[in-house]
Structure formats: structure tokens, C-alpha cells
C-alpha positions in Angstrom: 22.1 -41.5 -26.5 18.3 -41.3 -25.4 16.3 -39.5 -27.8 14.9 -36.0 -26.3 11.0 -36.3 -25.7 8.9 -32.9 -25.3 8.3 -31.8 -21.9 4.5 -32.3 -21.2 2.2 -29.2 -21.5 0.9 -29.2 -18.0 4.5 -28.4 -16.9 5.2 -26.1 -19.3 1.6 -24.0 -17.8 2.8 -24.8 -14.5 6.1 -23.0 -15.0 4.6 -19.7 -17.1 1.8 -19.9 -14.2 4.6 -19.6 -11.5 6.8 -16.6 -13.8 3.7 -14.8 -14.4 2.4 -15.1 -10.5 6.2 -14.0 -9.5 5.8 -10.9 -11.4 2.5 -10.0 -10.6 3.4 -10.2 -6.9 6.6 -8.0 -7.0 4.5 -5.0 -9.1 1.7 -5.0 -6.3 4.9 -5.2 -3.7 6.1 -2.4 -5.2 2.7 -0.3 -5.6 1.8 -0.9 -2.0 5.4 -0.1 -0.6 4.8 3.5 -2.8 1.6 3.7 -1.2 2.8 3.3 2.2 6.1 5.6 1.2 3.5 8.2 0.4 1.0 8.0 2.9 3.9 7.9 5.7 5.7 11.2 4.2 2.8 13.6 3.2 0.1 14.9 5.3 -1.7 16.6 2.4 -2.1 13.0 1.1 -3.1 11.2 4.2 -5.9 13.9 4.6 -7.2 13.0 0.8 -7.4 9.3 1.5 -9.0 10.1 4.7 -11.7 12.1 2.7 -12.0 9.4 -0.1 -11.0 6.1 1.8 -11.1 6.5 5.7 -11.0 2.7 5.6 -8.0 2.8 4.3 -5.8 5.3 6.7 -8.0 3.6 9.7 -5.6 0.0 8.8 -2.5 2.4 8.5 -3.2 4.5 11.7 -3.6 0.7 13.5 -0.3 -0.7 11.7 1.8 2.5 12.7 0.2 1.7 16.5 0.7 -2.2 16.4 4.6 -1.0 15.5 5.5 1.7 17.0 4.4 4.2 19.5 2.9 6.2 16.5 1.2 9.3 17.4 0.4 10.2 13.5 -3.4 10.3 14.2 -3.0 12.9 16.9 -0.5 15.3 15.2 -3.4 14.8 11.7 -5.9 15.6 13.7 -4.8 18.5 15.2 -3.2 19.6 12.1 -6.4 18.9 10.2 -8.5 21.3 13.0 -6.2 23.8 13.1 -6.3 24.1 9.3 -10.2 24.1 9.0 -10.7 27.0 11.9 -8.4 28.5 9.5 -10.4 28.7 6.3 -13.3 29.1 8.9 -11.3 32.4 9.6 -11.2 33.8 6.5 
């Protein structure tokens, strides 16, 4: 029977490397799919990123476009007037 010899420590690195990568990847999957959920479902929301990160609802605005027919930065910004000539109102 050939005696067992230790695996060396390079691949033992490797292989923690690789776990530790694979998990890190499915929790930022995970938080950018309940970003996307979040910003695709409530208005309220998009109009705080827009206030706080337009950057950031300028790339989904273009992504809903590049996919679909998306008319979501239409319907926010007449939403988004319609509610300001409101406060403007009272």
C-alpha cells in the first residue's frame, strides 16, 4: 500500500481561495438581484436613489431600454412632476 503524503499548501490555498471566492460571488448575486427586485417594484425607492445616486438609476433606466421597450423613465418622471406641483400646491 503507498504511504499517504500531505497534500501541498499551495493547493490546499488554492481550494479555500476558490470556496471563499464562490461564496463571495453568490452574496453580491444575491444583494444586486435585491437591488434590482427593489428598484424595479417601488417608485418611492427609485426616486431616493435618483436623489442620492442618479448614476446609478441612469445604468438601470438604460438596461430596462437595452431589454425591453421600458417606458419606466417616462411614467417617473411624470409621476415625480405631478407630485412636486403637488407639495408646490399646498
Amino acid at each position: 500500500m503507498l504511504p499517504k503524503t500531505p497534500k501541498p499548501a499551495l493547493w490546499r490555498f488554492i481550494k479555500n481561495s476558490a470556496k471563499t471566492l464562490f461564496v463571495l460571488e453568490a452574496v453580491c448575486f444575491a444583494a444586486s438581484y435585491g437591488l434590482y427586485y427593489r428598484m424595479n417594484t417601488d417608485q418611492d425607492f427609485r426616486r431616493y436613489i435618483n436623489e442620492k445616486y442618479p448614476y446609478a438609476l441612469e445604468y438601470y433606466y438604460k438596461i430596462g431600454e437595452i431589454v425591453g421597450d421600458s417606458k419606466v423613465r417616462e411614467v417617473d418622471a411624470n409621476y415625480w412632476a405631478t407630485t412636486a406641483e403637488q407639495f408646490k400646491k399646498e
